[in-house]
Each structure stands twice: as C-alpha cells, then as structure tokens.
C-alpha positions in Angstrom: 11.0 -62.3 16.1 14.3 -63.8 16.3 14.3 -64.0 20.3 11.1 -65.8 20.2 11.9 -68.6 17.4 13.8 -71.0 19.9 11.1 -70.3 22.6 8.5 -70.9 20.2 9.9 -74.4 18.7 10.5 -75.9 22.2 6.6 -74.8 23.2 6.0 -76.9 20.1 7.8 -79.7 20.9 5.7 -79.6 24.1 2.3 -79.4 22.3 3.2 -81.9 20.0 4.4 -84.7 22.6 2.0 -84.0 25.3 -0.7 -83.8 22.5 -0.3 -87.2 21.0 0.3 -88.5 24.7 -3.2 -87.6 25.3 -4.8 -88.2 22.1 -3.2 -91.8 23.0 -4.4 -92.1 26.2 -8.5 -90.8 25.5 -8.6 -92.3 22.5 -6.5 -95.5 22.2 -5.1 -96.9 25.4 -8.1 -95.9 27.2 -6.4 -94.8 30.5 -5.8 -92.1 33.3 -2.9 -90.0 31.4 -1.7 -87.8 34.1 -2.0 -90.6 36.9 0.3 -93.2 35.5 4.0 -93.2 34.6 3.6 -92.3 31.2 3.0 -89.1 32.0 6.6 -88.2 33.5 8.2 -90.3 30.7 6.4 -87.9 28.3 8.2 -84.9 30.2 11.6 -86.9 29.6 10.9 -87.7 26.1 10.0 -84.0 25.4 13.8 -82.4 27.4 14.9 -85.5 25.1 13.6 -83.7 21.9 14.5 -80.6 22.8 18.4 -81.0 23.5 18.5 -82.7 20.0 16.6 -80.0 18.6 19.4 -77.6 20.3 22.4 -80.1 19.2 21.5 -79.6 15.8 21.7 -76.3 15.5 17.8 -75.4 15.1 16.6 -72.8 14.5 19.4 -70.7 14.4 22.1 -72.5 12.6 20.8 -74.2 9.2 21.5 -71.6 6.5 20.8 -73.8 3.5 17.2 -75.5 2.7 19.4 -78.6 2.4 20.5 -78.0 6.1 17.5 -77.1 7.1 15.7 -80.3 6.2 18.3 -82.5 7.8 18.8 -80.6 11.0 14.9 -80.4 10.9 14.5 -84.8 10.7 17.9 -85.7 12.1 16.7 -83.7 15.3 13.2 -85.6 15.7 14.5 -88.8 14.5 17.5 -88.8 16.7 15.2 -87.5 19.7 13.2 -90.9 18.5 16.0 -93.3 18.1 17.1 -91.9 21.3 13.8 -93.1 23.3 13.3 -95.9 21.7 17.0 -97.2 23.1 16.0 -96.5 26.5 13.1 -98.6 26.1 15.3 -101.1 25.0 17.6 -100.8 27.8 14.4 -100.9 30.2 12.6 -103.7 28.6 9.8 -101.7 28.9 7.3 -99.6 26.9 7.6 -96.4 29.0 5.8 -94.9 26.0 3.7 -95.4 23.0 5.0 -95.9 19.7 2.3 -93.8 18.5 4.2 -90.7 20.6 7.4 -91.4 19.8 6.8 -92.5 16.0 4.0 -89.5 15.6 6.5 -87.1 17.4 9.1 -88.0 14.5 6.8 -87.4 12.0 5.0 -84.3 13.1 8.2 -82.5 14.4 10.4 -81.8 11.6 8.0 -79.7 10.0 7.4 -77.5 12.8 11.3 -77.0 13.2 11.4 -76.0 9.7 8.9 -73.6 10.4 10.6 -72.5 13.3 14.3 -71.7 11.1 12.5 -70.0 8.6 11.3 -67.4 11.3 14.6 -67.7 12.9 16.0 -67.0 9.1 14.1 -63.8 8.5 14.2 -62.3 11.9 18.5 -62.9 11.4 18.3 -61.0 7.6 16.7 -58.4 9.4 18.9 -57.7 12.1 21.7 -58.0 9.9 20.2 -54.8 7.5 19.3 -53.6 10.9 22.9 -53.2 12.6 25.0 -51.5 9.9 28.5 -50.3 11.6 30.7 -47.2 10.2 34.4 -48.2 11.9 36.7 -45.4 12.2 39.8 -47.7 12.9 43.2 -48.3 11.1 42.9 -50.4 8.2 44.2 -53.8 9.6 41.6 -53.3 12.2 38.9 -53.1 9.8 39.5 -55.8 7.7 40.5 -58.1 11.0 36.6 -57.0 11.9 35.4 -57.7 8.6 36.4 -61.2 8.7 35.0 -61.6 12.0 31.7 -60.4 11.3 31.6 -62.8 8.1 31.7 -65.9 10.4 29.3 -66.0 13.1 29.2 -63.5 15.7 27.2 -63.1 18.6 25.2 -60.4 17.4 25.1 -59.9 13.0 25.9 -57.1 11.5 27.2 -55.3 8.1 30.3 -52.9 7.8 29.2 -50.2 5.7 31.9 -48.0 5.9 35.4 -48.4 6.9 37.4 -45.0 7.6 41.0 -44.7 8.7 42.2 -41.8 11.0 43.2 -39.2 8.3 40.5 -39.9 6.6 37.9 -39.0 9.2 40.0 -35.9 10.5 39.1 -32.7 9.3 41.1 -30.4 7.3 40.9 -26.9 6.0 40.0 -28.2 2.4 37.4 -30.7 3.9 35.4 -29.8 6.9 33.3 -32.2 8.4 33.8 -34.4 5.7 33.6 -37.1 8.6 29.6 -36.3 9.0 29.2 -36.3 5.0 30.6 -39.6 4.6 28.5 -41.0 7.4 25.9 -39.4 6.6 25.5 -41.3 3.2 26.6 -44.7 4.8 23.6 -44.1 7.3 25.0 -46.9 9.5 23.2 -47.7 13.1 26.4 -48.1 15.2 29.8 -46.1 14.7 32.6 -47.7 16.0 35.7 -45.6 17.1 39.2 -47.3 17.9 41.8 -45.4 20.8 43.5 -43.4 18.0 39.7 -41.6 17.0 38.3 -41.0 20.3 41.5 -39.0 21.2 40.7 -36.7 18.3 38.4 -33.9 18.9 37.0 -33.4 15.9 36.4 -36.8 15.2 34.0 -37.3 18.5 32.7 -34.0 17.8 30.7 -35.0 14.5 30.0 -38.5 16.1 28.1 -36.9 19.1 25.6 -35.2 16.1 24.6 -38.8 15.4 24.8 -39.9 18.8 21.9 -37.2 19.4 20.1 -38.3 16.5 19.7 -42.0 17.7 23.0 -44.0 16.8 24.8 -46.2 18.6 28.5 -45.3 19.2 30.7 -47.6 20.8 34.7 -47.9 22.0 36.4 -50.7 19.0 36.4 -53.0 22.7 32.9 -52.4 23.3 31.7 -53.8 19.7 34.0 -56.5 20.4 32.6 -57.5 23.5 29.1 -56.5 22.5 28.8 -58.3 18.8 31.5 -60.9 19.0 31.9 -62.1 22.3 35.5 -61.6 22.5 38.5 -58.5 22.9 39.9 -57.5 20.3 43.6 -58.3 19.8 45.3 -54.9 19.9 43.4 -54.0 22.9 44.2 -57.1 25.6 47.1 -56.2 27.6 45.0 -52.8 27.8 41.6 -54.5 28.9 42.7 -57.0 31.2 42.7 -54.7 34.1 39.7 -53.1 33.8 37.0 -55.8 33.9 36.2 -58.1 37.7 36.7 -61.6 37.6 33.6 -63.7 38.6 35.4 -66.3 40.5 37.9 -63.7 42.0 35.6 -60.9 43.1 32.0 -62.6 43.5 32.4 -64.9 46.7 28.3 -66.0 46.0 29.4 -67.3 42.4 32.4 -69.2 42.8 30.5 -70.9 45.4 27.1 -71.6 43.4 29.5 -72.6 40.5 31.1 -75.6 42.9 27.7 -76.5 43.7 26.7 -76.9 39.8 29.7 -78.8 39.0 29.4 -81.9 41.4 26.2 -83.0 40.6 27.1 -82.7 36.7 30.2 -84.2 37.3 28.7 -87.2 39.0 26.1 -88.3 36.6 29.2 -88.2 34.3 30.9 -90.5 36.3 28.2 -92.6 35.9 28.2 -92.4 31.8 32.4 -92.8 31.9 31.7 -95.8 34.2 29.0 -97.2 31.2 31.2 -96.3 28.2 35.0 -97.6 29.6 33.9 -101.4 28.6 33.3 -100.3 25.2 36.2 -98.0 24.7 38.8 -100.7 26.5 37.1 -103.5 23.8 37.6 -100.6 20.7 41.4 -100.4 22.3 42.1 -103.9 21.4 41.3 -103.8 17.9 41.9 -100.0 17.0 44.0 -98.5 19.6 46.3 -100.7 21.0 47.8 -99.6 24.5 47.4 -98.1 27.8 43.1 -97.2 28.1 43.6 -93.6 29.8 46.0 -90.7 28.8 47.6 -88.3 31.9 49.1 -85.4 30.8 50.6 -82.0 32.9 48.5 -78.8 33.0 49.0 -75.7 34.4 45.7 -74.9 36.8 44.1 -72.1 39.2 46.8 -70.4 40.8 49.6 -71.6 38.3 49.3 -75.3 40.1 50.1 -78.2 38.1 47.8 -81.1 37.8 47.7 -84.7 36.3 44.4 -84.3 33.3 42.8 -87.6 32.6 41.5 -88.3 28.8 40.9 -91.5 26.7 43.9 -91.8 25.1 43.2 -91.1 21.4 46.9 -90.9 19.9 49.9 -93.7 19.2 51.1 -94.8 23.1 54.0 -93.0 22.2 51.8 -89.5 22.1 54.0 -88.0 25.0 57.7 -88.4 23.7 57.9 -84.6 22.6 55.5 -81.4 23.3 54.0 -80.6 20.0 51.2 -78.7 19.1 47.7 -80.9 18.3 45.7 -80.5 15.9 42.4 -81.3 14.6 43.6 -83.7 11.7 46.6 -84.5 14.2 48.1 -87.8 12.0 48.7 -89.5 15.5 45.5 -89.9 16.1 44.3 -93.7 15.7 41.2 -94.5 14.2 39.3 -95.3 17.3 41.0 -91.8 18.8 39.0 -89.9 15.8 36.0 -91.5 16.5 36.3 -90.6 20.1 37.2 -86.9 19.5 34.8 -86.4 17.0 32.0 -87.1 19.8 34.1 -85.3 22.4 33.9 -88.5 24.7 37.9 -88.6 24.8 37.3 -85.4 27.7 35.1 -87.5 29.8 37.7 -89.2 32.3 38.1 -85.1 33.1 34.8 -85.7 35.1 37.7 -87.3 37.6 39.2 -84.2 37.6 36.1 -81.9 38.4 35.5 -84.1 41.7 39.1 -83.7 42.5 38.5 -80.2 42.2 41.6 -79.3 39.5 38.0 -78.2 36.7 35.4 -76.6 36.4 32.9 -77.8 34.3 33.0 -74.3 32.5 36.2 -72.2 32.8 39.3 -71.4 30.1 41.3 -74.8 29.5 44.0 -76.2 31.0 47.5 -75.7 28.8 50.6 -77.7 29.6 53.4 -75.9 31.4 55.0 -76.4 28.5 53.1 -74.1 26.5 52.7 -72.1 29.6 56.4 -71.1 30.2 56.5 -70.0 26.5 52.9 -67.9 26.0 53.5 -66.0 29.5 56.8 -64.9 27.9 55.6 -63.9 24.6 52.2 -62.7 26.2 52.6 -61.4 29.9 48.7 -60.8 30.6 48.4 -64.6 29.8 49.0 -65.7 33.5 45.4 -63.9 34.0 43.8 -66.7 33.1 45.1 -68.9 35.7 43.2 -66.4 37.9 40.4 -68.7 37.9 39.5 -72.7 37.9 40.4 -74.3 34.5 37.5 -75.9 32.6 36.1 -78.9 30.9 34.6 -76.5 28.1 35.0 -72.9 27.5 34.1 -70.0 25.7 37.0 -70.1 23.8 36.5 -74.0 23.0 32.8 -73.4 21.6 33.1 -70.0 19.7 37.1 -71.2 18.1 38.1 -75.1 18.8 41.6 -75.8 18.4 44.7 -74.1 19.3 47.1 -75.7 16.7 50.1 -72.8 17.3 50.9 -69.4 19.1 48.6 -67.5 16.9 45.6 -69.5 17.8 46.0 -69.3 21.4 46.4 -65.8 21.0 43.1 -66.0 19.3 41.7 -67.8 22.1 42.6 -65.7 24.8 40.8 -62.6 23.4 37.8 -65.2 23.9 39.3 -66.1 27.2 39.4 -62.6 28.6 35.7 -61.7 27.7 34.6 -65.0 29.5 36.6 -63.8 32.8 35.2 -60.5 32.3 31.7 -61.5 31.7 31.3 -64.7 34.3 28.0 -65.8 35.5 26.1 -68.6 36.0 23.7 -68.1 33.0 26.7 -67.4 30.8 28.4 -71.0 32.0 24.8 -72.7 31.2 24.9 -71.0 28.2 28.2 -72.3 27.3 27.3 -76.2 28.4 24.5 -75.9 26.0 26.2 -75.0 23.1 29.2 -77.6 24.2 26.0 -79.9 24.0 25.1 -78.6 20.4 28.9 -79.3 19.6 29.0 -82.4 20.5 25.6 -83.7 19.0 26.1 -82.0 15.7 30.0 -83.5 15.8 31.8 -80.3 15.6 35.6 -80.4 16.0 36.5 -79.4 19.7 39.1 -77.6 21.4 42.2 -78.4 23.2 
C-alpha cells in the first residue's frame, strides 16, 4: 500500500483541482471549461500543488500528527500562495479564487489521509523486513545506526552474530540455525569474514530454501541504504560500470536534460540577482558573486560560481564549512537555508564544468589530501561533477575527513547505480530539500 500512497495523493490533487475547475465553470462562471485558458492554467496549478506536496515531505515523511498536519496545510496553502503570486505578477485572474481558495481547503485533508496510509504501509514493512547480520560487531552497530535514520528501504535488526559466534563447534552444532531460527528474520546478512566459512553458508542455504532473503553485507548496503558500506569501498569500486563512462546513450541523454534545466535557471538567477545585490547592501556587504577552485571530470580544475554567503574575506585560508559556519552573514544563512546561494552554478552547467546531478565538486585543496588518505577517491572524478547529488540529499554537509568519507560510500553507489530515472529522482528530492528548508551539502 505504501507504493501506491504518493500515486494516490497526486490523483487527488488532480480530482480535486480539476473538480472545482468544473464545478466553477457549469455552475458559476457559466462558460466552455476545456475551450478557454483556464483549463491549461488548471494543469499548472495542479504540477504547482503537487511539487509542494512532494517538498514537504508528504506522504512519506511526517512521523508526528503534529507534522502531519502542518506538512498536510503548509503544502496546499503554499501550493495557494504560490498561484495566487503569479496572478499577481500577471495582473490577471488565470483562475478562480474559488479553485485556488477551495483547493486549499479541501486538500490538506486528503494529504493527511494519504500519510496515514503511507504510515501503516511503512510499520508494516518495517515488521516485515527483519535482518539477522552475521558481521563483526563494529559492523553491526555501524548498521544499526544506519537503519535508525532513514534508509531507503526500513527494516529491524533482530539478531546480530559475530563470526565465532555463528561458527560451529563440537560442543554446539548448528547452533547458527537455532539462533536464527528463533529470531525468524526475513533477510540474513553475511559480511566477507562469514561467507568464507563453510559452515556458516551451509546452515544459511536451509533458510535460503525455505524463502529468506540472504544477501553479501554490500548488497544490503546497496539494496536498503543506498550507499557502500565503509569497510568494503576500496573493494567495490572496481566491480560496478559507471553510467557516464560505460553507457555512450546516457551520458548523452543526460547533456540533453541538463541545458534545458539549466536555462530556465538562468532565467530565475537573472530574476533573483536584483534582490540578492539590494540584500548585499544592508546584510552582506561586498563583492555579489563568490568563485572558488574545484577539482572536475577528468581531475580538471574549474572556477564554481555561488552567491557569496560568507565575510569577503571567506577565501584567505582552506577551511572546512560547515552548516552553522560562524562566517556566514545573515543574508548568506538566508540564502543557504533556501539553497539559492548554488544557483549562479547554472553558469557552470552551460559551460559544461556540472551536471545538474553528479557527486560535487571539492577544492583541490581537499582533493590532494583525500586522494592520499583514500586512493579510490579519484573515482569520482570519473564522471561530470554535479549541482546536487546523492550524497548531498541522503547526508548534506561534509564538515571534516570523516564526513567526506561518509559521503563517498554514497558517491560510489550513485556511480554504480547511474540512470536517468535515478538523477530525476535525485532533482526531486533536491526539490523536497529545498522547499521544506533542509540544510544542504557542500
């Protein structure tokens, strides 16, 4: 039911806009509803109330009933507020305030609807997919904490072996199959260490015939987190192909998606540069743009454009940023908070040093230093930087060497697992960032 709860709450946003629309147009305005202009303004207004819904996390996110109500009307009445500007703007009713006000009103309880389906079809999944990890014991609790935050696919840990304790011994045979027995999970999840044992994968295979799902400790990783796991990178990274690298068809389709996204963002960063020079003079006092070094496809270094959001003094020394950098001017928190410091990048997309979707840019700086500590790092100038990234909407900010070691586990699976859906799916939930004012990545 899960699967069909974000299907089934954009449907509703369509029956609910396109029903007042015509309710309005038999009953009140009196007029030919799919011949006039209305009726593709009604399309608009609907995508309009649909990305909001997305931005605020529904269904999926809200956990809370206190979340859930104010995703539920902040979605519908931002969708509103949102419509009503471009009338504004237009100096034109392109619709009725009986859509656009009735919309408002009507929608938030059918998004509440929609979480609570969301909500019961995620508590069962989560009693559904219930893992036994045969692993050493820093790997289990390292996968504990990741499945407490929000992977890709929930599930439970309800048993957590080490090696010696899943190997057989002459006082305890096949105490492996007892113990998972009892735990009855629905996936077992065996590190490098366990599958080399034979006794280990022999007792496994009995509940591999019996229906569960056994998987390599990089195969949950990839399957339920969306990432590689730490200890196993420098092993992985040769064993995946690279989208951009070894698919001719997708590097090119992926150009072809950029440009066009990249222009209409020119034309936004050509709207919002009046406003952001005027916040300068008050707020943020110095040069409007910030250009910064970073290491690109092929280990080429390019000039990265941003609204400057630190002291003019930002550059002096390389130092790690953080999300509550104390540089940062109050204007440059405003700006980061809504990620529209990153939009000058659009500049660099037409130039052709970003993608719109790819791992981001570091500076060579940071470069020099990670590729010696980390020498499978360089992999990820295999490919076209990005404006967003998997790592960006699944971790955010890389504040020392530890997170961008966490990052590039996320990096690796994005190289591994390229494709145009996968980038779409990314810009969406770069657009749910951004509207629901999640922190953002380098």
């Amino acid at each position: 039911m899960r699967r069909f709860a974000r299907p089934l709450m954009y449907l509703g946003v369509l029956g609910v806009v396109f029903g007042l629309a015509r309710i309005h147009a038999s009953w009140i305005g009196h007029y030919a509803f799919t011949g006039s202009s209305r009726f593709a303004w009604t399309i608009v207004y609907a995508l309009v109330l649909c990305v909001t819904a997305y931005g605020f996390g529904l269904p999926d996110v809200p956990r809370t009933k206190r979340a859930m109500l104010a995703s539920s009307v902040g979605a519908a009445y931002v969708g509103a507020l949102a419509m009503s500007v471009v009338q504004l703007v237009v100096g034109d009713a392109l619709l009725p305030r009986f859509v656009v006000f009735g919309s408002a009103i009507v929608l938030p309880d059918w998004f509440r609807l929609c979480v609570r389906l969301s909500a019961g079809a995620r508590a069962h999944d989560e009693a559904r997919d219930r893992v036994a990890v045969i692993a050493t014991r820093e790997e289990i609790a390292a996968l504990e904490s990741e499945l407490h935050a929000l992977p890709e696919r929930p599930a439970l840990i309800v048993a957590g072996l080490s090696l010696d304790e899943a190997t057989d011994t002459p006082s305890a045979p096949e105490q492996l199959h007892e113990r998972l027995e009892a735990a009855a999970p629905s996936v077992v999840v065996l590190d490098r260490d366990a599958q080399a044992e034979p006794s280990i994968v022999a007792q496994v295979a009995l509940l591999h015939e019996r229906g569960v799902r056994v998987r390599t400790l990089t195969g949950f990783y990839e399957g339920w987190l969306g990432k590689l796991p730490m200890s196993e990178l420098e092993r992985a990274s040769l064993f995946f192909d690279i989208g951009e690298l070894h698919r001719a068809r997708y590097s090119r389709s992926k150009r072809l998606i950029d440009l066009p996204l990249a222009l209409v963002g020119t034309l936004v960063l050509g709207a919002l540069i009046p406003f952001v020079w005027l916040g300068n003079l008050f707020w943020n006092r110095g040069p409007l743009l910030y250009r910064q070094q970073r290491t690109g496809k092929g280990g080429k270094e390019f000039t990265i454009l941003k609204f400057r959001t630190m002291q003019s003094d930002e550059s002096a020394a390389p130092v790690w940023t953080s999300a509550e950098d104390p540089r940062v001017t109050p204007l440059g928190r405003l700006l980061r908070r809504s990620h529209l410091d990153e939009l000058p990048q659009v500049v660099n997309i037409l130039r052709g040093d970003l993608s719109v979707v790819g791992p981001r840019p570091e500076q060579p700086h940071y470069v020099r230093e990670l590729e010696e500590k980390l020498p499978f790092y360089r992999l990820r100038h295999l490919v076209r930087p990005g404006l967003t990234g998997w790592a960006q909407v699944n971790y955010g900010y890389a504040g020392d060497e530890r997170d961008a070691l966490e990052k590039l586990q996320y990096d690796f699976w994005y190289l591994g697992q390229q494709s145009l859906s996968l980038d779409l799916r990314i810009i969406g939930r770069t657009i749910r960032s951004t509207v629901g004012g999640a922190g953002g990545g380098r």
